[in-house]
N, C-alpha and C positions, 0 to 999 in steps of 0.2 A: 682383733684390735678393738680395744672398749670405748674409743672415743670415733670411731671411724661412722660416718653418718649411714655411706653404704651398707657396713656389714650389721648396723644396725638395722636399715632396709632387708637385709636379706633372712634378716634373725626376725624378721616381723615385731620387731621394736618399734618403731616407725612404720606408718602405715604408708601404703604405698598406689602408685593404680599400675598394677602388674599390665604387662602384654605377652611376656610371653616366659616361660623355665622350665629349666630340665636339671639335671642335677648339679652341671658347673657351671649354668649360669641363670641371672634375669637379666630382664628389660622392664622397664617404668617409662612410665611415665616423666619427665621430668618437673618440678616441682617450681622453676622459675623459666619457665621457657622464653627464647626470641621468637617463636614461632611454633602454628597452631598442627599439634601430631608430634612435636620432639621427644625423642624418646633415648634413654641409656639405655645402654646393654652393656652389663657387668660382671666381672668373674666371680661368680660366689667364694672363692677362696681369697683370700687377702694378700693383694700383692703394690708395691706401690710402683712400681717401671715397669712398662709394657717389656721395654727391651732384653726382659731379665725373664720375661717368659720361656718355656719352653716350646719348639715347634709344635708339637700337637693345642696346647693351648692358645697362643696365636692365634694357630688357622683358626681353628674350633670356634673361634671368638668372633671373625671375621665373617664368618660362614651365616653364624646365625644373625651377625648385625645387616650383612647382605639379604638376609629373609627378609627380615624385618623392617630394612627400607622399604622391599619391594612391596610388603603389606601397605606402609607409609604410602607409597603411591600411587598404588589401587585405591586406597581410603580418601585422600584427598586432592590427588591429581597437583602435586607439585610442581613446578618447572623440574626439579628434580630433588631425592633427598642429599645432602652432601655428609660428610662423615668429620668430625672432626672428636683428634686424639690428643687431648694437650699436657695435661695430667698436674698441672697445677691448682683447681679450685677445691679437686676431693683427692687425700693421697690413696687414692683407691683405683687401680688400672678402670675406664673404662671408655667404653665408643659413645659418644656424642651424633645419635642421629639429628640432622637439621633440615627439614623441610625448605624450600625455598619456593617462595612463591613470587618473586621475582629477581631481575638478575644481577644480583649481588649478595654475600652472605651476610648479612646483619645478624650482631651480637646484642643488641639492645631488648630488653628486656618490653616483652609484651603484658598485657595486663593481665594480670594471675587471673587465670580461670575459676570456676566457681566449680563447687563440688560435683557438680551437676554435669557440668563444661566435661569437667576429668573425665568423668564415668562416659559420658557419651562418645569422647573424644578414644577412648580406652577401648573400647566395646567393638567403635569401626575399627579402628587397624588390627584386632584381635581375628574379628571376621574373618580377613583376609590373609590370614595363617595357617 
């Protein structure tokens, strides 16, 4: 897709603050977060409905977003991380990890972290991979 912002992420056209990849997929950083450690995790192939996955990709996608909380919450000890799949802001299948650090899930956008913020913020939940 040449206008897809993801696959443009995944082509390193856009730069990104990786956490974690393997061959069919990454995780980022997110780039507008509600909350501090939010993180995608996205199928490097371009698909726009999860529902139209195949079983092995599904799980496969699950699997690693499940790591990847649990990095999330070693890193910064959330009440928990919560998962959300809604697939209408990017037509790009992906998982929405969400931090919660208290008990409600807020969509409201926090204040854009600084390049600095990214990198640090990147580096701890990497750790714990």
């Amino acid at each position: 897709m040449n206008d897809c912002v993801f696959c443009k992420i995944i082509n390193n056209n856009i730069p990104s603050y990786k956490i974690y990849e393997d061959e069919e997929h990454l995780a980022f950083l997110d780039a507008f977060p509600s909350s501090k450690g939010q993180v995608l995790v996205v199928l490097k192939k371009h698909s726009s409905y999860i529902f139209d996955l195949n079983d092995k990709e599904y799980s496969e996608l699950f699997l690693r977003s499940r790591k990847i909380a649990k990095a999330i919450d070693n890193s910064f000890k959330p009440i928990r991380t919560c998962i959300v799949v809604e697939g209408f802001m990017v037509d790009h299948v992906h998982v929405r990890l969400h931090p919660c650090y208290e008990k409600h899930l807020s969509f409201e956008k926090i204040p854009e972290p600084t390049k600095e913020e990214f990198v640090a913020i990147a580096d701890k939940i990497k750790s714990f991979l």
